[in-house]
N, C-alpha and C positions, 0 to 999 in steps of 0.2 A: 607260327610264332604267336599269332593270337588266340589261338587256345591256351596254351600256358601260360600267358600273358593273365587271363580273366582270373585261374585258379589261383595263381599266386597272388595276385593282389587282396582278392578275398582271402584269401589263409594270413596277409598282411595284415587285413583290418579287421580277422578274427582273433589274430594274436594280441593286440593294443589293446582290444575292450575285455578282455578278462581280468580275474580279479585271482594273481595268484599265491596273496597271503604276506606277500613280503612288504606291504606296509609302502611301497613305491607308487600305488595308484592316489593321487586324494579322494575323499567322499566329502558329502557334506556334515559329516560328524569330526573330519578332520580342521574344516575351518574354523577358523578363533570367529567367536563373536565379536570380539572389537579388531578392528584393526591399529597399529599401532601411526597410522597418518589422521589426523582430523580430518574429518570432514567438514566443508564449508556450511556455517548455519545460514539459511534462508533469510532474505530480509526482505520484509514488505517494500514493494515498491510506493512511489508516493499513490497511487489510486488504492491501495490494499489494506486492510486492516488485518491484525494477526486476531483469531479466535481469542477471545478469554482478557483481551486487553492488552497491551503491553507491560511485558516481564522484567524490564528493568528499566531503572531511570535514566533519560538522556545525560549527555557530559551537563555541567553545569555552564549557563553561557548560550547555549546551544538549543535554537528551539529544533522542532521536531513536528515534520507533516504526522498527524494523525491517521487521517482519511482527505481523499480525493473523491468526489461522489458527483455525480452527474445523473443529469434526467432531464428529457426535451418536455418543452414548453411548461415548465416548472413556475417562472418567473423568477421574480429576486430583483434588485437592483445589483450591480457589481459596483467595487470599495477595492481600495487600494492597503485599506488598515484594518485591522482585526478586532472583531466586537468579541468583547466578552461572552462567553457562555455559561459558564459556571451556574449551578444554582438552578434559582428562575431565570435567568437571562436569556438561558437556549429560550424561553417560549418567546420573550421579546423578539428573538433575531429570526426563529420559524415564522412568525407572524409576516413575512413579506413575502412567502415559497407559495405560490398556489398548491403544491403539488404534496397529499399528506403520505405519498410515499417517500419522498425525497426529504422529507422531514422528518419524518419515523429513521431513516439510517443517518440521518446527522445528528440524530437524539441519540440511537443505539452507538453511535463512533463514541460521544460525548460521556454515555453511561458506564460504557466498558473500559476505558481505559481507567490504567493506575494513575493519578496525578500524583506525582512527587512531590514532597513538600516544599514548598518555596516557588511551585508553578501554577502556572493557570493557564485556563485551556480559552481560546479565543477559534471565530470564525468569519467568513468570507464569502460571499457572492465571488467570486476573481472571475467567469466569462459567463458571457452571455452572445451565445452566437451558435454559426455553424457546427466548431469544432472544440473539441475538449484537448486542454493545453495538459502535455505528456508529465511535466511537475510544475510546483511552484516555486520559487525563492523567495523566502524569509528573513529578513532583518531589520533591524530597530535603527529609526531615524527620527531622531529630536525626542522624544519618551515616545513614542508609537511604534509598535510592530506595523511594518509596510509588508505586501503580499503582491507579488508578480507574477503571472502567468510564463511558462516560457512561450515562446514563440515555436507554431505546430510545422512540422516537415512539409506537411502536403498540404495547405488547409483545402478544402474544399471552397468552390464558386458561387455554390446556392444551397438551402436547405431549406426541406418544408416547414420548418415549427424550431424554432434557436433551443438550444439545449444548456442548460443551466448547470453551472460547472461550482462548488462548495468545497471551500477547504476546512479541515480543523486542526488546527495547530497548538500544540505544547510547549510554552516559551517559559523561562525560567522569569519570576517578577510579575508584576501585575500585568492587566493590561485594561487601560483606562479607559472607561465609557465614552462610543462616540458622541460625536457631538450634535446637536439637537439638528435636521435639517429642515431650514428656514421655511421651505417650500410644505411645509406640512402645519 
């Protein structure tokens, strides 16, 4: 039984992969190029920038992580409110990063994006430690954009050199110069 057993299965699955004209096989000239289901478009997470800046403006109301950008032993002080960048201002706010890599991609986050009108793009120190916080939370208290780290799954117990965690954010309205600090 298991000799004809071998033959016929092969003569089985010589029969399925022919082509014999009757238009029943598909190729690849038979599939549509689109399908008629959408596909899911990608969205940046909050540490991601999309290439080329982003392609359409946020809801109005609604601010918008730019970039999430991290780099150990960078420095910065960390802020709970959002400094201006606009303009010259990014060099005022790079001026506290040791670090001129970490400041070359919060310039490039700050260059490439489209600013919609009626927005301004503000930024943040938000950690200064171990661990880099997965997103942030954004929202206006008293006229000030406030910026919150979330809280990390795992954080880690020890690290050699704290790692410097930078948001930039997209918030519809101004956002108003911090305030001078005394200690300076």
């Amino acid at each position: 039984m298991r000799r004809t057993l071998g033959p016929l299965l092969l003569l089985t699955l010589l029969a399925g992969c022919g082509d014999d004209g009757d238009g029943g096989g598909t190729t690849a000239e038979d599939v549509p190029a689109s399908s008629s289901s959408p596909s899911p478009t990608p969205t940046p997470t909050p540490g991601e920038q999309s290439s080329g800046g982003t392609t359409e403006p946020p809801p109005t109301g609604e601010p918008v992580v730019v970039a999430l950008l991290s780099e150990t032993a960078a420095g910065g002080s960390t802020a709970d409110v959002l400094t201006p960048v606009g303009g010259a201002a990014v060099d005022a706010f790079l001026a506290q990063l040791d670090s001129a890599t970490l400041g070359e991609q919060v310039r490039a986050a700050v260059d490439q994006h489209s600013l919609p009108e009626g927005h301004s793009l503000g930024a943040a120190v938000v950690a200064l430690g171990c661990d880099v916080p997965p997103e942030v939370f954004v929202t206006r208290e008293g006229g000030a954009w406030t910026v919150t780290p979330a809280k990390v799954a795992s954080p880690l117990q020890e690290c050699f050199a704290p790692v410097t965690t930078v948001v930039v954010v997209d918030v519809p309205g101004d956002i108003a110069p911090a305030a001078a600090d005394p200690a300076t």
